[in-house]
C-alpha positions in Angstrom: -159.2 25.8 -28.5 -161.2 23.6 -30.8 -164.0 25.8 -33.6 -166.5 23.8 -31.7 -165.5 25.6 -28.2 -165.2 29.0 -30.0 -168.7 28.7 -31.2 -170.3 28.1 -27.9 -168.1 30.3 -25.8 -169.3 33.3 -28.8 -173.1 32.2 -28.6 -173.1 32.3 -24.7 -171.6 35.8 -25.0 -174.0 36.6 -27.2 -177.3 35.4 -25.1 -175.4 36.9 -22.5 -175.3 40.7 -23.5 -179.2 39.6 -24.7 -180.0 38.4 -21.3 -178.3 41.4 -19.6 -180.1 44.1 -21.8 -183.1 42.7 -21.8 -183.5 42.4 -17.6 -181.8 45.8 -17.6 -184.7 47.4 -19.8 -187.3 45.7 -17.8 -185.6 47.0 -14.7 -185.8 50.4 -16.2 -189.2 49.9 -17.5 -190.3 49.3 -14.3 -188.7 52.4 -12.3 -189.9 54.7 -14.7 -193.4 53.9 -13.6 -193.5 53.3 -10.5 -195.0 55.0 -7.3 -192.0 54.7 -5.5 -190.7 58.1 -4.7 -187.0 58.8 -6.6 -187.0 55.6 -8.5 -188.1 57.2 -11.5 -185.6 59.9 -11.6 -182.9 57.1 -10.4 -183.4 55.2 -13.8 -184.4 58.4 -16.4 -182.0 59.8 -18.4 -181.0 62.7 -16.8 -177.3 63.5 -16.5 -175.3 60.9 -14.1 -175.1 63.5 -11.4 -178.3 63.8 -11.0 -179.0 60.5 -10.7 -176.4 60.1 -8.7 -178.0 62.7 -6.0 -181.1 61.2 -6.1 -179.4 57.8 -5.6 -177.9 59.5 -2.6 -181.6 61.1 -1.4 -183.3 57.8 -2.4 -180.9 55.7 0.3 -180.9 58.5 3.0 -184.6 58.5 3.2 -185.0 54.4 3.0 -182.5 54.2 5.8 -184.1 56.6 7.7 -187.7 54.6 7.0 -186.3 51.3 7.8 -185.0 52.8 11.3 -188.5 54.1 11.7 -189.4 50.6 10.8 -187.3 48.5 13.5 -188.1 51.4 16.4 -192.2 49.7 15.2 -191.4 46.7 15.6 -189.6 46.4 18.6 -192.3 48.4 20.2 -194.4 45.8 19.3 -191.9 43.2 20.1 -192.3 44.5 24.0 -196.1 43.5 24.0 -196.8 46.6 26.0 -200.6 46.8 27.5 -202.7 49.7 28.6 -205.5 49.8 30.5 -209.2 51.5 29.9 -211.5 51.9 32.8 -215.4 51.3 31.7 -218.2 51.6 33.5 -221.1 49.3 32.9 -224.9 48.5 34.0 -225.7 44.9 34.3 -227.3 42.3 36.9 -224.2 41.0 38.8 -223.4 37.6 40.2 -223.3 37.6 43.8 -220.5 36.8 46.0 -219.2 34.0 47.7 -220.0 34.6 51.5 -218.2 32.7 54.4 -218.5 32.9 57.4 -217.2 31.7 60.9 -217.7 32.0 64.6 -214.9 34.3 66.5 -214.8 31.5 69.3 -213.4 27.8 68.1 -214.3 25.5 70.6 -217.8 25.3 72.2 -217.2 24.8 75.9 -220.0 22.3 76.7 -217.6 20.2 74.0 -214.2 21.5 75.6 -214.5 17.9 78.0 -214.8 15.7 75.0 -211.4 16.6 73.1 -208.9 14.1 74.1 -206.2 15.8 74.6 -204.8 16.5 78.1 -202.5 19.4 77.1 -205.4 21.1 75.2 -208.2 20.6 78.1 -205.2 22.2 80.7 -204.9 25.6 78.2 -208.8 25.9 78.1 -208.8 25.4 81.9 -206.4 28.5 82.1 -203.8 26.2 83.4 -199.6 27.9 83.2 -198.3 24.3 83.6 -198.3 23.6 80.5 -194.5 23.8 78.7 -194.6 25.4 75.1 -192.7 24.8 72.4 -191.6 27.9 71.1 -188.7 27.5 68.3 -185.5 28.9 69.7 -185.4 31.4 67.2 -187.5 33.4 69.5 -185.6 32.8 72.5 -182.5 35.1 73.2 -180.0 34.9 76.0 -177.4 37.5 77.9 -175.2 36.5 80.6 -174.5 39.1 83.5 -172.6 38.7 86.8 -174.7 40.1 89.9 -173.2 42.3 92.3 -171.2 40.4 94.9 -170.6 37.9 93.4 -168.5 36.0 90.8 -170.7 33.8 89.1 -172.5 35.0 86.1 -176.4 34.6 85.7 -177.8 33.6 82.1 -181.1 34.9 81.6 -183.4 33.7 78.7 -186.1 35.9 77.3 -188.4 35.2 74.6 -188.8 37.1 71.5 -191.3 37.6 69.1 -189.8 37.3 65.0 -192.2 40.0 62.9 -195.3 39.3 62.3 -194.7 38.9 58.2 -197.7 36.7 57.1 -200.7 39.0 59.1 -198.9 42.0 58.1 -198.3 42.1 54.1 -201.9 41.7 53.5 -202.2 45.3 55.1 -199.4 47.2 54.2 -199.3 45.6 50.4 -202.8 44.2 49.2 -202.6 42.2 46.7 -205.0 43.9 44.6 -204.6 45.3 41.2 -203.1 49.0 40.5 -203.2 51.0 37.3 -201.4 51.1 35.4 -199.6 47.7 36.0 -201.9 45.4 36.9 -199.5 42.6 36.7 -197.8 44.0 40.1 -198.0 41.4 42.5 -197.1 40.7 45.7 -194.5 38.4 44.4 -193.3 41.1 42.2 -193.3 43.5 45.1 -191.2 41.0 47.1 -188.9 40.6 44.6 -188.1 44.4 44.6 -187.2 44.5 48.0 -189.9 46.6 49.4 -190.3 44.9 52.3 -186.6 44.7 52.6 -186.2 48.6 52.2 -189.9 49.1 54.8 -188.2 47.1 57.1 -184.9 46.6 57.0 -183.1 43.0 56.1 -181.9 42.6 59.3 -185.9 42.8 60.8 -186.9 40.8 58.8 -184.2 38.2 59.1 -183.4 38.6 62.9 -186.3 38.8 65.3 -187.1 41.6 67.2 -185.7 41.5 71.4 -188.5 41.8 73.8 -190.5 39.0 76.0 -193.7 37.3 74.6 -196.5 38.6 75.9 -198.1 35.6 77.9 -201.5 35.9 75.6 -199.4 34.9 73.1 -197.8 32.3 74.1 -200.6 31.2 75.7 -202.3 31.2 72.2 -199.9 29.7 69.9 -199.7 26.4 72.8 -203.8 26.4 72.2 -203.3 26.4 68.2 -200.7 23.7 68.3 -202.6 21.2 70.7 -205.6 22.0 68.6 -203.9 20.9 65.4 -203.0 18.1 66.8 -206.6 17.1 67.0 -208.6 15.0 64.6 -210.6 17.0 62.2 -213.7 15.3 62.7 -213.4 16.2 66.1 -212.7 20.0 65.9 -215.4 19.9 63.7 -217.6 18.6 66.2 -216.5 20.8 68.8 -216.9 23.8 66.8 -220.3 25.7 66.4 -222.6 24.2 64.2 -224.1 25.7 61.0 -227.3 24.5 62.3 -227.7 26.0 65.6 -225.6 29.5 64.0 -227.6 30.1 61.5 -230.8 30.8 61.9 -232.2 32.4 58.9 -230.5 32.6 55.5 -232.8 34.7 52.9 -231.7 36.1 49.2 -233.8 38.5 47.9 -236.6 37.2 49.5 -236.1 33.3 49.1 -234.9 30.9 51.4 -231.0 30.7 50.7 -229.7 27.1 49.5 -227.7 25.2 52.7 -224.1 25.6 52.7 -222.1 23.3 50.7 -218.7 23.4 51.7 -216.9 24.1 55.2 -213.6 24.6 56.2 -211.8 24.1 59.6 -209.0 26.6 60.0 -207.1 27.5 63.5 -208.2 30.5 64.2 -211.3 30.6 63.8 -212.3 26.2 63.7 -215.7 25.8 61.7 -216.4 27.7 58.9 -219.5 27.9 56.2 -219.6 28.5 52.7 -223.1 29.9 51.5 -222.6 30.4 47.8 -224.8 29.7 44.2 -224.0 30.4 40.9 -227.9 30.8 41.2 -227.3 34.0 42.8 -227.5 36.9 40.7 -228.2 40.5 41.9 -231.0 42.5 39.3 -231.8 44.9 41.8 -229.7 47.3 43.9 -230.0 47.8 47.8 -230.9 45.1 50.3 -234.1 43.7 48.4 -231.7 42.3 45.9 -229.0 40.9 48.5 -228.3 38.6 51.2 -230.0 38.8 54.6 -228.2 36.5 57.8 -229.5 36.1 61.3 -227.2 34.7 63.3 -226.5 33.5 66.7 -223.3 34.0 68.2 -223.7 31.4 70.9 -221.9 33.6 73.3 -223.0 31.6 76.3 -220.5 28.6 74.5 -217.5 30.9 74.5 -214.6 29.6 76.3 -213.5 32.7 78.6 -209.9 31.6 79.0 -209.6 32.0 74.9 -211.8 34.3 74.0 -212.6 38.3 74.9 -215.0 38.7 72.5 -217.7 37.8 70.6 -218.2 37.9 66.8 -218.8 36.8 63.2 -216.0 36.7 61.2 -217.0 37.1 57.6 -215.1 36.2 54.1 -216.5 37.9 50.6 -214.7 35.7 48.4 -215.4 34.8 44.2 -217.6 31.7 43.8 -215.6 28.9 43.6 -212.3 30.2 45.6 -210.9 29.2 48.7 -211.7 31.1 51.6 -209.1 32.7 53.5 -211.1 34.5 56.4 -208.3 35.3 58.6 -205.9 37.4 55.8 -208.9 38.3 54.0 -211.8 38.5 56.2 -213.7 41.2 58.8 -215.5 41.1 61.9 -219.4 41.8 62.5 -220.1 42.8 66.2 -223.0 40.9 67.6 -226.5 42.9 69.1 -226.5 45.0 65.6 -228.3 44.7 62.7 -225.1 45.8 60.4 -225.5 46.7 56.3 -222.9 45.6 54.1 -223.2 47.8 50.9 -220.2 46.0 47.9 -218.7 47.5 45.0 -217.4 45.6 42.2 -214.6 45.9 40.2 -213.4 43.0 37.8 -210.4 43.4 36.1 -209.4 41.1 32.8 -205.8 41.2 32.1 -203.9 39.7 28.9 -202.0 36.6 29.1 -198.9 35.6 27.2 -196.7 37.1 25.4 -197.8 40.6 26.9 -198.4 39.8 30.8 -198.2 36.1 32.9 -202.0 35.5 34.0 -203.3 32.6 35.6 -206.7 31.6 33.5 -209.4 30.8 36.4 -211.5 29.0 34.0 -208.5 26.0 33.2 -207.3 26.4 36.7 -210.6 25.3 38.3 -210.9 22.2 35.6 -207.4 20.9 36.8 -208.0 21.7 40.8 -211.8 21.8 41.6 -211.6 25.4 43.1 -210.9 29.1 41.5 -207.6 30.2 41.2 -206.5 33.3 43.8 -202.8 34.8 44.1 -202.6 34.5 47.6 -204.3 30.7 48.1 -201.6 30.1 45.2 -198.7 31.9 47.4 -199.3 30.3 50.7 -199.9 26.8 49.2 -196.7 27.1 47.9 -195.0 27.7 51.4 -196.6 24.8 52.7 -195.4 22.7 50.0 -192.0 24.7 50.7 -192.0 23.9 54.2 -193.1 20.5 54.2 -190.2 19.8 51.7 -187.6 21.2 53.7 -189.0 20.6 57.2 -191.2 17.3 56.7 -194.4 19.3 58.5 -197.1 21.1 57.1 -196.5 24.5 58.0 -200.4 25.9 57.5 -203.9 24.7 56.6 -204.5 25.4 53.4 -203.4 22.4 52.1 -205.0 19.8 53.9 -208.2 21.9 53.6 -208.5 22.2 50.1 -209.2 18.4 49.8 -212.0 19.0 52.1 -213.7 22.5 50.7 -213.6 20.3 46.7 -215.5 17.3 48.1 -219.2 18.4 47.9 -220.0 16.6 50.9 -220.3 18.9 54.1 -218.4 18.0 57.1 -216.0 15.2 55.6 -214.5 14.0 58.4 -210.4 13.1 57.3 -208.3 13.2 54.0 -207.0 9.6 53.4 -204.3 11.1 51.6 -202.7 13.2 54.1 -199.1 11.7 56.1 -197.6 15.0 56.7 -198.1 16.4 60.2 -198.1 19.9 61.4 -194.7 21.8 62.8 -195.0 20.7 66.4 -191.9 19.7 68.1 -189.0 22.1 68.7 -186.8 21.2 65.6 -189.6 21.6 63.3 -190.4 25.0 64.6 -186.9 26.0 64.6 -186.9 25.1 60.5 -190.0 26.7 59.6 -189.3 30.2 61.9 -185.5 30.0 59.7 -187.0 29.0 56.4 -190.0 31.5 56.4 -187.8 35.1 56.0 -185.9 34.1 53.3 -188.9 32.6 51.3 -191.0 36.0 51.9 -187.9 37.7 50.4 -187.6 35.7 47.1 -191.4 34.6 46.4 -191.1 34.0 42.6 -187.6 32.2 43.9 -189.4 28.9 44.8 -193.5 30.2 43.5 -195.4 30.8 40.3 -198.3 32.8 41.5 -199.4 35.1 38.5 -202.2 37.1 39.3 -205.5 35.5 37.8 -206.5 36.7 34.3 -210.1 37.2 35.4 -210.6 38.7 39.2 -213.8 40.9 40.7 -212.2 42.4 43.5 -214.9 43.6 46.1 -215.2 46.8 48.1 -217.5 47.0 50.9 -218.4 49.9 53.4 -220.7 50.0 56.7 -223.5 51.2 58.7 -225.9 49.7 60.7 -228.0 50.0 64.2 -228.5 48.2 67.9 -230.3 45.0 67.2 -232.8 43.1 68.4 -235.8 45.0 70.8 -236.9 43.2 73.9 -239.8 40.9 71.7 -237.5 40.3 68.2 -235.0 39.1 71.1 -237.5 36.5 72.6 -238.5 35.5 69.5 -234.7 35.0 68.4 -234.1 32.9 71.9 -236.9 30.3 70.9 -235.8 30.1 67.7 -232.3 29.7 69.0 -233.5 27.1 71.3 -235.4 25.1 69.1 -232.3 23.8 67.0 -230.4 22.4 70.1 -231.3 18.4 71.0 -232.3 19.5 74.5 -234.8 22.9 74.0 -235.9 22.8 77.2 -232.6 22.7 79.3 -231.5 25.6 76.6 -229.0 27.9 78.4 -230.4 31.6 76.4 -233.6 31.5 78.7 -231.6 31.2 81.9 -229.6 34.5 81.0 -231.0 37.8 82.8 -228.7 40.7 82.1 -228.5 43.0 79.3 -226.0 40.8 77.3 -228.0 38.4 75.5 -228.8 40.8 72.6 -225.1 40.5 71.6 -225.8 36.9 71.1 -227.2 37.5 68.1 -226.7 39.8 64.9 -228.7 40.6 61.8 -226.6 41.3 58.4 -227.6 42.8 55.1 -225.6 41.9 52.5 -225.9 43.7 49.4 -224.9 45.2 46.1 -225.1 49.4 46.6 -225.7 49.9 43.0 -225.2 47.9 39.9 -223.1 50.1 38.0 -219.7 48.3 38.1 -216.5 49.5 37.1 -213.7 47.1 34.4 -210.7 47.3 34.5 -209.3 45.8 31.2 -205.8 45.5 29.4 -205.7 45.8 25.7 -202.5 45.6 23.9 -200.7 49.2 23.6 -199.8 47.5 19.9 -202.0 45.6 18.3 -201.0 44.1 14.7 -203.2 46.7 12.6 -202.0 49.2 14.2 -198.0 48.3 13.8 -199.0 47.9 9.9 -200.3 51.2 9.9 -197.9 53.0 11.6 -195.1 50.8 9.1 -197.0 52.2 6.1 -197.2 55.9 7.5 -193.4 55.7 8.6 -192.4 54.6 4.8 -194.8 56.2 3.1 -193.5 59.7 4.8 -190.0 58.5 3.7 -190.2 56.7 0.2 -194.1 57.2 -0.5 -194.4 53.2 -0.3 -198.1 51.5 -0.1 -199.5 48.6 -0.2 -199.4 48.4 -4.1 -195.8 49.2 -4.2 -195.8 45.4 -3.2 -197.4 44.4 -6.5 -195.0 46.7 -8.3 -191.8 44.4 -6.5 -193.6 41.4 -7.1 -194.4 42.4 -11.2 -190.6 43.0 -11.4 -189.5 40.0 -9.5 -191.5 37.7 -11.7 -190.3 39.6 -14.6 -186.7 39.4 -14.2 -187.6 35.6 -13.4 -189.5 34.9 -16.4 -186.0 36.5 -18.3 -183.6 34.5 -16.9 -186.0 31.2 -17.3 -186.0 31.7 -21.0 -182.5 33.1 -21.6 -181.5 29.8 -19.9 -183.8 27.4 -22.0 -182.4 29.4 -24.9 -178.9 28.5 -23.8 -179.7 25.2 -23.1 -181.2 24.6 -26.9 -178.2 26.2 -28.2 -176.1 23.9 -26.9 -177.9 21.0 -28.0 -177.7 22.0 -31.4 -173.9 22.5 -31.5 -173.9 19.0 -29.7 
């Protein structure tokens, strides 16, 4: 080794043992002073046992601190909500309101349908053949007595009822405190599966159709055969239904928007964003006169008469037969509503559909249940090439803002009418009510007023409101003086009509919100309490760590410009 090498390898030593001493006494420096519990006695001078003890204590309590730290944060991690109830005092926008005759053909229109099958179940007529999906059919083979040759008999059987019955025995409506449960999410647990059994839902239940029934579902397929601009012609007419429309005292706007569904053909939208409720009790709501046009009810398909009635958010879809009631005609019936709206969190801490952006994409409001039984149409159409439901096809017609729009140019896919098709759609449907979120993503919508209504009302009209309604009545029709309500005699031609007060009870309102059950402030606060318990850290302890970082830095930065001017000179 060459003088030159000893020199540099001695000088490094030496900066060395400078560098170490001088990061160690800022080190020490800095313990001594600061706020952090034990550090201070870590670095003093006390004998090494001590230290040594409080080393021990110091490491014990951080661990225990740091624990306390992660159990934080991965509370936080699990974006938990909770939910606060408020009850507040403010005008309220009014409902939605649609509404629908109980009878779907008029029968002074029931020659003028074009369809031979159709006119034969409206005439009462057995000959016609269904086409019930052999799913519902079941056979068993017995020999007679006396003879040899067995008999096969085929009955028909009904498969469970699964998309009129869910609404009722699981509403989709929110419950505290999850109110992200769903009816997806309820499927998905196998409620149904456990109410039921898998093998009722899957298998269909032995027994013969009732001939109502049957007779039904034939009237519902030939009907959907039809062109829509004729079943809406055939249908009752907002016109000639509705006879006075008043909201809070003003003349209501026309309707809109209709829909045609098959159970209940024509159906109006009366709705406004205009509509706003300062003022509790029917002064501040919706009054409807309506006439039932009983003497156009088709016998054969009908054994009553009725409005059926949808209270729906501005904007949504109407689905009056899973969410709708029925107002008897000859009353003058009060609807008194409650509201509830409900705002849940979106991502990360709950899956929400945002009403707002949904209607911006697709022209109407967003709803769970529109959401789940668009998607088993789209489900069924894919696998069975038919539309299997309305909804779809409808929605085309309830975005266009003109009212009666007579046929989507869009549409190709047919309904399920033929045999096969039925067959696929009564196999397909079980297993896609049992694994909804399998083939859907129908969160529940981040923003929803949910609507609670209760009853009363009184016989309706007397003997003069009546004539006065029956002129009225007549007056709408082309042909008043040939108008069928003056020839009727009897007692029944007050149940042709109804009256209905449709109302807020009161304008206190109850909210049901979700908050986060950890919001950032509070996970920094309960980090600070947790190591301030354990170590007496703060806030400025930071500053301390940073002061000594930037110290040791500013050490080792000039020890090793130092070094690198040494060794230039000995170069």
């Amino acid at each position: 080794m060459s003088i030159k090498d000893k020199a540099n390898d001695e000088a490094r030593m030496k900066e060395d043992s400078k560098k170490h001493t001088k990061i160690r006494s800022l080190l020490v420096d800095v313990g001594s002073e600061s706020s952090i519990h034990g550090i201070s006695r870590i670095v003093s001078d006390r004998p090494i046992f001590l230290r040594l003890l409080w080393l021990i204590a110091f490491f014990v309590a951080l661990s225990f601190g740091l624990y306390q730290v992660y159990t934080i944060i991965h509370l936080f991690l699990k974006y938990s909500v909770k939910t606060n109830v408020e009850v507040r005092y403010s005008p309220i926008a009014f409902p939605a309101i649609t509404i629908c005759n109980m009878n779907i053909i008029k029968k002074s229109e029931s020659g003028n349908l074009g369809n031979q099958n159709l006119q034969r179940i409206l005439n009462g007529s057995s000959s016609y053949t269904t086409t019930l999906p052999t799913l519902l059919q079941t056979s068993s083979t017995t020999t007679p007595p006396g003879t040899d040759q067995p008999t096969t008999t085929t009955t028909q059987s009904a498969i469970l009822g699964l998309p009129n019955i869910i609404p009722n025995i699981i509403p989709n409506e929110v419950t505290i405190p999850d109110l992200n449960l769903n009816l997806s999410t309820l499927l998905d647990d196998n409620i149904l599966s456990d109410f039921y059994g898998s093998s009722d839902l899957l298998q269909p239940e032995a027994g013969k159709l009732q001939d109502d029934y049957i007779a039904y579902q034939n009237f519902k397929d030939e009907y959907q055969k039809l062109k829509r601009h004729i079943k809406v012609h055939a249908g009752h007419q907002i016109e000639n239904m509705l006879l006075e429309c008043t909201y809070a005292g003003y003349k209501c706007d026309r309707p809109s928007k209709n829909i045609v569904t098959p159970d209940y053909g024509n159906c109006y939208t009366l709705q406004s964003r205009r509509y706003i409720s300062g003022t509790s009790g029917p002064v501040g709501g919706m009054t409807l006169t309506i006439n039932l046009e009983n003497h156009e009810a088709i016998e054969t398909m009908t054994e009553g008469f009725g409005l059926r009635l949808a209270l729906h958010e501005v904007g949504s879809f109407p689905l009056p037969l899973e969410r709708g009631m029925t107002i008897s005609g000859g009353f003058e019936t009060s609807l008194a509503l409650k509201l509830t709206t409900i705002k849940r969190k979106g991502p990360p801490y709950g899956d929400c559909e945002d009403p707002v952006e949904y209607f911006k994409n697709h022209l109407v409001r967003y709803t769970t249940q529109g959401c789940i039984q668009t998607c088993w149409e789209t489900h069924a159409a894919a696998h069975c090439g038919c539309m299997a439901g309305y909804l779809s096809s409808e929605i085309h017609f309830y975005t266009d803002h003109r009212l009666n729009v007579t046929e989507d140019p869009n549409s190709t896919v047919t309904g399920c009418y033929t045999t096969e098709e039925k067959d696929c759609v009564a196999k397909l449907r079980p297993g896609f009510l049992m694994s909804v979120s399998k083939y859907c993503t129908c969160p529940p919508p981040c923003v929803e007023n949910v609507y609670t209504t209760s009853y009363s009302g009184a016989i309706w009209p007397h003997d003069t409101k009546l004539e006065e309604l029956k002129n009225t009545s007549c007056a709408t029709y082309e042909n008043s003086t040939a108008c069928r309500l003056h020839m009727i005699t009897n007692s029944t031609p007050s149940s042709n009509f109804l009256k209905l007060h449709i109302y807020f009870e009161e304008l206190n309102y109850e909210q049901i919100v979700e908050e986060p059950m950890y919001d950032i402030t509070q996970v920094i606060a309960d980090i600070g309490g947790s190591l301030g318990l354990c170590i007496g850290v703060s806030l400025l302890c930071v500053f301390e760590a940073v002061e000594a970082i930037v110290g040791v830095l500013l050490v080792i930065k000039r020890k090793i410009q130092g070094h690198t001017r040494v060794k230039a000179q000995f170069d």
